[in-house]
C-alpha positions as CSV (number, residue, x, y, z in Angstrom):
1,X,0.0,0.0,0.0
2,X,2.8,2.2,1.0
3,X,4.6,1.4,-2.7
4,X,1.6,1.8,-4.6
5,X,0.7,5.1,-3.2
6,X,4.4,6.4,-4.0
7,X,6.6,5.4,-1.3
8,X,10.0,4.6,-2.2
9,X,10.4,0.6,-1.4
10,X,13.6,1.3,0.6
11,X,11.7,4.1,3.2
12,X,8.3,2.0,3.4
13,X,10.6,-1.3,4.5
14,X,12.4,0.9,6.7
15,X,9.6,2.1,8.2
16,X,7.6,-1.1,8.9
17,X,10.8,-3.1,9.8
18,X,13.4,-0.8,11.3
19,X,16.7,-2.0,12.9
20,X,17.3,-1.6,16.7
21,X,18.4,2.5,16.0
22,X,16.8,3.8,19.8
23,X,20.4,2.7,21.4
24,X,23.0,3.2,18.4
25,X,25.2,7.2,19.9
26,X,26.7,7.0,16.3
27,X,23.4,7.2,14.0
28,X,23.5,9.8,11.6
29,X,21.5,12.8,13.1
30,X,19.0,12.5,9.5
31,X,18.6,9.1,9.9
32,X,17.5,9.1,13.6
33,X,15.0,12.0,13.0
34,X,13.7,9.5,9.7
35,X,13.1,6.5,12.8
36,X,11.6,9.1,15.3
37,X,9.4,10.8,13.1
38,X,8.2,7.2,11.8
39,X,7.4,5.8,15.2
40,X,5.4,8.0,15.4
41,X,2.9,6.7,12.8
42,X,4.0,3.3,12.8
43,X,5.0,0.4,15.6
44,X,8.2,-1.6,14.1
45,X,7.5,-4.9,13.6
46,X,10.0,-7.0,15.8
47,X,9.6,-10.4,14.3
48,X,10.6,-12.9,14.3
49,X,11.0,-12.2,10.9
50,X,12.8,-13.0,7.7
51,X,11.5,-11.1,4.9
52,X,11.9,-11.4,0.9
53,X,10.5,-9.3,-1.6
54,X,11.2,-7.6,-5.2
55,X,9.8,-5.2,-7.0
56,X,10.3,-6.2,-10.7
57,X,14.1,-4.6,-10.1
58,X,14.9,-5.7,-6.8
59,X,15.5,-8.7,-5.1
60,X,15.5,-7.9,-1.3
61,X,16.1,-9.8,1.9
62,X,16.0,-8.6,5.4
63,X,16.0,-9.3,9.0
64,X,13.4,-7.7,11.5
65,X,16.2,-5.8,14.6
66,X,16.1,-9.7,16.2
67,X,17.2,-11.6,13.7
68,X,16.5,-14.7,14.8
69,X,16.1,-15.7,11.4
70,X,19.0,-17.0,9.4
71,X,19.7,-15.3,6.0
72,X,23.0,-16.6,4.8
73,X,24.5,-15.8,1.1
74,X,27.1,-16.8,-1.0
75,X,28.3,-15.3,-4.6
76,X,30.1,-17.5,-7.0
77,X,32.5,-17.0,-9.9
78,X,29.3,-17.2,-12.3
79,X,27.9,-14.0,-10.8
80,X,25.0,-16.4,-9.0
81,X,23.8,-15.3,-5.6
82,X,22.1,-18.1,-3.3
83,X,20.4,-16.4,-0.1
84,X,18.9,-19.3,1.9
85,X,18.5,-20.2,5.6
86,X,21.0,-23.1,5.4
87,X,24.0,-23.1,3.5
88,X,24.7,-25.8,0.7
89,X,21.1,-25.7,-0.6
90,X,22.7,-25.1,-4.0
91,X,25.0,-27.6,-5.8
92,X,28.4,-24.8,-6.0
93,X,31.9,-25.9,-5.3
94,X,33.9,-24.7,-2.5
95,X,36.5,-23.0,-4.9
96,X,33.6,-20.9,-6.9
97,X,32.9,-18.7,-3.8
98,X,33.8,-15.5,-4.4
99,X,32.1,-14.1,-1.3
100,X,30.1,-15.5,1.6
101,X,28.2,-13.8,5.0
102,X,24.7,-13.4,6.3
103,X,22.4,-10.7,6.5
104,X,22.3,-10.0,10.3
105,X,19.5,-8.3,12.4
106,X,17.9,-5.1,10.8
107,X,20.1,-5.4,7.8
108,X,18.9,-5.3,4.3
109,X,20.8,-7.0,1.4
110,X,19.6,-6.2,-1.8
111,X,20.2,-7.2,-5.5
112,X,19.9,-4.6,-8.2
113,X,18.5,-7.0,-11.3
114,X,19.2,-4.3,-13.7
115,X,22.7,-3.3,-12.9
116,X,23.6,-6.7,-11.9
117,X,25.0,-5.1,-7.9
């Protein structure tokens, strides 16, 4: 609802699933106004939680501020990307990896289909 009546994707999954910000001395003075002022309107959804979702463009995974979901990913030499709750759940070899890690709580990992990033 939030997309379709012009939200941008990245603020409307901010807003409904926001990382733990409340505690974090370091936050970027714009970005802690952008949580307050949305608290405001909306209560964060605290999961548990793993979420995926595109758009046509974007292929998105993220974890609620718990994460007590696991969200692990690995790239290969082909350019694939596997995003799973388990590792091994595709058939690459061990020498293929490029990069490995998992998306931890409140973070967003996201794929850009159209620039391949």
């Amino acid at each position: 609802i939030l997309v379709g009546g012009g939200m941008d994707l990245f603020r409307a999954l901010r807003m409904l699933v926001p990382p733990a910000w409340q505690n974090v001395e370091t936050l970027d003075a714009d970005l802690r106004a952008f949580y307050e002022f949305n608290s405001k309107h909306m209560e964060a959804w605290d999961g548990p939680a793993g979420l995926v979702i595109q758009d046509g463009r974007h292929a998105i995974c993220m974890l609620d501020r718990n994460g007590l979901r696991p969200a692990r990913w690995v790239i290969t030499k082909n350019d694939y990307i596997t995003l799973a709750s388990e590792i091994g759940v595709w058939g690459y070899e061990p020498e293929d990896v490029v990069s490995k890690g998992r998306v931890g709580p409140g973070q967003i990992l996201v794929v850009d289909t159209l620039t391949g990033k």
